[in-house]
N, C-alpha and C positions, 0 to 999 in steps of 0.2 A: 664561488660555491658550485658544485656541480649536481648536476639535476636528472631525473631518470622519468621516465614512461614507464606507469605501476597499473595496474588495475584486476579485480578480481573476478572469476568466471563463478558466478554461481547457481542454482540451480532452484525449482519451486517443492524436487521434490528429488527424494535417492530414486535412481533410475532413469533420469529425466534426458538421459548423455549429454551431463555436464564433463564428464571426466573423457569422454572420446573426443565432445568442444576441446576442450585444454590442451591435450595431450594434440590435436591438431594444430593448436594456435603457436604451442611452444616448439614444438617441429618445422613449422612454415616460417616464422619469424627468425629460428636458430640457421636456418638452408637460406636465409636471405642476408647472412653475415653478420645479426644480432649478437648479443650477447645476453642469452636467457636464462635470470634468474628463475627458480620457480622455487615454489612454498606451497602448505596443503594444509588449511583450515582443519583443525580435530587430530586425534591421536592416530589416526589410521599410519600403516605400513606401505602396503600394498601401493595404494597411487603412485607415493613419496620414488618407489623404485623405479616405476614407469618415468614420473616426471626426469628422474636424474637421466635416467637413458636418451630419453628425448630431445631434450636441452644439452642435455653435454653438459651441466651441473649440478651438482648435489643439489636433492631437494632440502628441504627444512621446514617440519611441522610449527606449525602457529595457533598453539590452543590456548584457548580465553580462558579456561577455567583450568588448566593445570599451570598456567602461570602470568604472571602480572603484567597489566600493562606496560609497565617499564622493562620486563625482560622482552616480552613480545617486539617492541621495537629497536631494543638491542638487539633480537637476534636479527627482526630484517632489516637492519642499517646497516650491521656487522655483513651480509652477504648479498648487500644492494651496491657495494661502493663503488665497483667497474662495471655495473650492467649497463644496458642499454636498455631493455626491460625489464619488469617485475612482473610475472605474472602469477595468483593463487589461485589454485582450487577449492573453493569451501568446500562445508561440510553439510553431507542431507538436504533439507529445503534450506532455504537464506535465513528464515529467523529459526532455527532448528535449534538447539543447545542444552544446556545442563537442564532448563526445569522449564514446563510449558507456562507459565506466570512471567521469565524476564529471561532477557537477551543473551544471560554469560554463556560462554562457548559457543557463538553462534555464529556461521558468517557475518551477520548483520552488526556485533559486536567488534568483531576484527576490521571489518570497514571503517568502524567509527577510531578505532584504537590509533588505526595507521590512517587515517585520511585516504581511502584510497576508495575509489570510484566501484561500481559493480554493474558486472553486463549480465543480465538474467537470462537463463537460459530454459524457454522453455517449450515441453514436449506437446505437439500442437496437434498430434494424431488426433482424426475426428472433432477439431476444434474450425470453428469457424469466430463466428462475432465471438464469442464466447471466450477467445483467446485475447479480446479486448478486455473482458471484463474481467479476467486473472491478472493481466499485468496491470491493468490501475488498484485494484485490489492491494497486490503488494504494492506500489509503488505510495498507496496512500496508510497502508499500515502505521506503519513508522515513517512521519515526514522527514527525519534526520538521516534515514539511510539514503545514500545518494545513486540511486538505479540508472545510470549514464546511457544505458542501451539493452536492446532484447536483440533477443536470435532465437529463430523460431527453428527449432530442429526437428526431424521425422517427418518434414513436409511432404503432403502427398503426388502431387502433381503441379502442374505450370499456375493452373486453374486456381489450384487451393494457395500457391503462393501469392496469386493477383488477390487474391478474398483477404486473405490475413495482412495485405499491405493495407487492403482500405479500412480493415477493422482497427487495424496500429494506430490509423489518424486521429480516431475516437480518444485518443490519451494525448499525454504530454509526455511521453516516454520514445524515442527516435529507437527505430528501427536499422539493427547493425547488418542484418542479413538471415536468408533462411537458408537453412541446410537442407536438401532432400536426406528422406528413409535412404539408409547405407547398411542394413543389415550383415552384411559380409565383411566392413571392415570395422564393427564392435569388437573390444578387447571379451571373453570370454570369461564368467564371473565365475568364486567361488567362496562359499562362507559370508554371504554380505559384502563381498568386494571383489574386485579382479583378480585372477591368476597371479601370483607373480613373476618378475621381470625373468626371476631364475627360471622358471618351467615353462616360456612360452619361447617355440620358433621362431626365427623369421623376424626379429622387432623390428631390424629396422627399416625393412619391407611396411609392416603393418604403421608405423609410424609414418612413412611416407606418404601410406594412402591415405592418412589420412593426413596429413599437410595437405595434397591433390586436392583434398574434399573441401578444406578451408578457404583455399586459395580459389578456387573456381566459381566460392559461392559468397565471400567477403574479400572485403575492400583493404586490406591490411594495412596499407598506408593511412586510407583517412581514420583507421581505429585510431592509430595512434596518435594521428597530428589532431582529432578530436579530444586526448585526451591531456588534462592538465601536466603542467610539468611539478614534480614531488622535488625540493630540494633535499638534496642529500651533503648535511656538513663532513666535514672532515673529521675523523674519525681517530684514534692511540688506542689499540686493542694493548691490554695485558701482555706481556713476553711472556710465553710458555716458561717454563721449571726445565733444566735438567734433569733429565728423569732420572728417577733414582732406583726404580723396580720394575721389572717386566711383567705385565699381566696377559694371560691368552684369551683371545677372542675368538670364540666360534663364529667361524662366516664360510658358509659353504649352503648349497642347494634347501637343507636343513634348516640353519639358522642364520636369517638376514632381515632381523628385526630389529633395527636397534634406531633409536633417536640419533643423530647426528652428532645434535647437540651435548648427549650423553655423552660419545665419546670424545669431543673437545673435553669435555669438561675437565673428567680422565688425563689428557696427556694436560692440559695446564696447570694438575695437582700435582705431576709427576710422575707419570705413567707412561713407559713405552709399551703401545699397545701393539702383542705380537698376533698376527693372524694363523686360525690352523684350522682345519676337517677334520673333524668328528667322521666322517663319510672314508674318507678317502686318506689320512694320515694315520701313518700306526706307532706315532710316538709322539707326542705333546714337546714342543720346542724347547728347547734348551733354558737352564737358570730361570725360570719363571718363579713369581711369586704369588702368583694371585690367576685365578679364573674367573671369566666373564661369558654369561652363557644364555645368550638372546631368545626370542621367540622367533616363529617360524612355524614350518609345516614335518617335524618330525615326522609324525603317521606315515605320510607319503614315503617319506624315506626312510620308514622302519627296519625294512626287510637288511639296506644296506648299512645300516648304524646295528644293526644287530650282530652282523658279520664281522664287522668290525672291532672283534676281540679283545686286539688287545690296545688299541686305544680306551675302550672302553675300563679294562684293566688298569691303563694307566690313572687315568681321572678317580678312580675309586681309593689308588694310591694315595694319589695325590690329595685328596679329601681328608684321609686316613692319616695322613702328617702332621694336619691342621692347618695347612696351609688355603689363604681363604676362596672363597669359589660363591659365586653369588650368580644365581639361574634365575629366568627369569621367564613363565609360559610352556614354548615349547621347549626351552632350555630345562626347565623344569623338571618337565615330563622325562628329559634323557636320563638324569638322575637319580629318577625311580625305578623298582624293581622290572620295570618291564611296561611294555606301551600292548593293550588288546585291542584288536580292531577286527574285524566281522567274526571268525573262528578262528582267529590266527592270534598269537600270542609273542612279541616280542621281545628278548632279554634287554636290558638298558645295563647301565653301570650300578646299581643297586645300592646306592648311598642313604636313600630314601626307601621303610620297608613300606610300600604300596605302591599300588600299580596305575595306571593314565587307562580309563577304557571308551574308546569314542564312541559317540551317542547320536544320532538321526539328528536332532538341534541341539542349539549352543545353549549351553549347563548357566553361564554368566555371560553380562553384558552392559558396559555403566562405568562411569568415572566411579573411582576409589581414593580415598584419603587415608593414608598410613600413619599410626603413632607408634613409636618403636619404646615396646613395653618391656624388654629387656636388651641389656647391653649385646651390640653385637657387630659386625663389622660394619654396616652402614651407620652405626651412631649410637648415642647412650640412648637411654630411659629420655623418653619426653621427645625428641627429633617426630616431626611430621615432614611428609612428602605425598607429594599425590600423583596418580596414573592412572592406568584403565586397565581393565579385565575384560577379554571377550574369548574364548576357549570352548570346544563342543566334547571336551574328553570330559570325565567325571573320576573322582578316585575311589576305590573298592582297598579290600580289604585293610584297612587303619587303625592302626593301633590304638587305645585308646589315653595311653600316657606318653603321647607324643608333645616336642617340645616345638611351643608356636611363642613369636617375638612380635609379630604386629596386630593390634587394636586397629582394626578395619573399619572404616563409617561409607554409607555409598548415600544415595540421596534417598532411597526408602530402606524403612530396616533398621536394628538394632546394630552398635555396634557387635564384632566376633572378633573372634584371635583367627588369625590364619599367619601366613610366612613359616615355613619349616625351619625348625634349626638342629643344624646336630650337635654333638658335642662337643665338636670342633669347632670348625669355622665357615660350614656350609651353611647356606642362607637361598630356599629354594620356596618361590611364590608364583602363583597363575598372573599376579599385578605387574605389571608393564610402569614400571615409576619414570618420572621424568624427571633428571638430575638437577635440573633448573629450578623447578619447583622449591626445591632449598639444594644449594650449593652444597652446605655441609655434608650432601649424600657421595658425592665424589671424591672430597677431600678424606672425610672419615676412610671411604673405601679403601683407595690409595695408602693413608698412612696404615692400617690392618698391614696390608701386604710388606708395606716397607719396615714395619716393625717384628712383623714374622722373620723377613730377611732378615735382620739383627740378630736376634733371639738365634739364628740358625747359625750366625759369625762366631757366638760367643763359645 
């Protein structure tokens, strides 16, 4: 049976540079001829892209609360098999998650799920003894979380790092290394999270610097040989389907939001997933049956999705046929009348009669549970799935006999209808679903498309 080096980077609080920790560990281990899996506690996007760049492998989110223990460690068994590490970024502080009363979706959850170690990472500016008394704090929270090591990051000088070693003794928590304040090679945030991979220069400059910053100020071998070994059994994944229909996926500067996992799921139901820009293509790929239309930063790239005519022309076609098309955020937002952003007003494809108009802060923000209250291409009446909504547009002028398919529940609040549907087979929502969550979301999807293709034979 073969066995891997797993453990997870997490943090006391969001902002604490756990995600620059990470994004350094997984670049100095990957440059030293590793093979770095990486994974990212919570629904986030943004990290998951950095991590892939960094490592040289796809990331893959791991949320407790959009899906089960038993898929949680199918997915990270399914993409631990050749590693030689595993390393995760959680999510927010360590015990952070769906409800401040208990643990689901939390770092400190996914630790217990996968057995996997956690080295706390935390931010020690203006911290003296005091940095003692935060790490036994957590470390006696919850006795079953297993806090293997700290790293004291934003250290201020020689001096403050000799003070925080002797305060560290005061625990029974070992001491993995301090990082000095690096304020120039932090990734650069936006919306609650980092730039992404698509808009920033230079990655693999800034990834290096920060391996340099890793490597100079921890012990990278003894991380590892301190940490336990994870057996990893042998593994029969599923044989994918010949596919039987083509579906288009937006992935360009726009839209590069998408679960991973989503799209396995996709081509194991029978889906060749064809790539195309919204940006930059002015004709939607040939014999398609079906569109797929992620989240992302539209706004930013308004000006050029706007210009872009007669793609846009095409997709309103291609709606107009019936053929099915499922958006999803900023995918969303393309398929409405148009996106407003300070005094400028952008055209979209116009599937949807209202408009996306961005707002100073985020409109929503919170896990979502989906019941699909009428038939539609992800599933009949009764199908539940859950995902997250986090979004700073708002929508203006709405009709008010518009046709809405999901019974919405978040954790405060009444359920509502939201999910757009048109007449057809367009299915356009702010919620970010995770196909894992229930399988049937993939499958259903797929067969929509493959049975449109028939219908189209006949």
């Amino acid at each position: 049976m073969n066995s891997i080096k797993g453990f997870i980077v997490a943090g006391t609080h969001s902002g604490c540079g756990k995600t620059s920790v990470t994004l350094g560990l997984m670049a100095a281990f990957a440059r030293k001829g590793l093979k770095v899996q990486p994974f990212k506690v919570g629904p986030d996007f943004i990290d998951p892209g950095h991590h892939s760049r960094a490592a040289g492998r796809t990331c893959h989110n791991l949320d407790g609360w959009m899906l089960s223990g038993e898929v949680l460690r199918d997915i990270f068994s399914r993409h631990s098999q050749d590693a030689d590490a595993c390393i995760v970024e959680g999510v927010m502080g360590l015990f952070d998650g769906f409800s401040a009363l208990e643990e689901t979706g939390s770092t400190a959850h996914l630790s217990k799920e996968l057995n996997l170690p956690i080295i706390l990472v935390v931010d020690a500016r203006a911290m003296a003894r005091s940095a003692a008394a935060l790490v036994k704090g957590f470390s006696e929270f919850d006795p079953d979380t297993a806090i293997a090591g700290v790293i004291f990051n934003r250290v201020g000088s020689e001096s403050h790092e000799q003070t925080l070693q002797e305060a560290i003794s005061l625990t029974d928590i070992p001491l993995v290394g301090c990082l000095p304040r690096r304020n120039e090679i932090e990734t650069p945030s936006r919306h609650l999270g980092l730039i992404t991979a698509e808009h920033l220069e230079d990655l693999e400059g800034k990834y290096s610097a920060l391996a340099d910053w890793v490597e100079e100020h921890l012990d990278l071998d003894t991380i590892l040989e301190a940490l336990p070994d994870i057996p990893m059994p042998p593994r029969f994944d599923e044989l994918p389907m010949i596919p039987h229909t083509r579906i288009g996926v937006a992935q360009d500067e726009a839209f590069s939001f998408y679960y991973d996992e989503n799209l396995r799921m996709l081509r194991y139901a029978g889906a060749e997933l064809v790539p195309f820009s919204p940006i930059e293509d002015k004709e939607l790929p040939d014999d398609l049956s079906g569109l797929y239309l992620g989240g992302g930063y539209p706004e930013l790239s308004a000006f050029d999705l706007a210009q872009n005519t007669r793609l846009r022309r095409a997709v309103a076609e291609f709606s107009k046929s019936g053929k099915p098309i499922y958006a999803e955020c900023g995918g969303f937002m393309y398929l409405m009348d148009s996106i407003s952003k300070g005094d400028r007003l952008f055209p979209m494809c116009g599937i949807f009669p209202f408009r996306s108009t961005m707002q100073n802060r985020f409109q929503a923000l919170g896990y979502k549970e989906i019941e699909i209250a009428e038939d539609c291409i992800l599933g009949p009446i009764g199908t539940i799935a859950r995902g997250h909504e986090f979004h700073y547009s708002a929508l203006e002028d709405m009709p008010e006999d518009l046709n809405k398919c999901f019974i919405v529940r978040s954790r405060k609040g009444e359920p509502k209808k939201e999910g757009f549907l048109t007449e057809g087979n367009t299915l356009g929502s702010y919620i970010h679903l995770h196909f894992a969550s229930n399988p049937d979301i993939a499958k259903n999807f797929v067969e929509a498309c493959i049975n449109f293709s028939r219908q189209e034979e006949i």
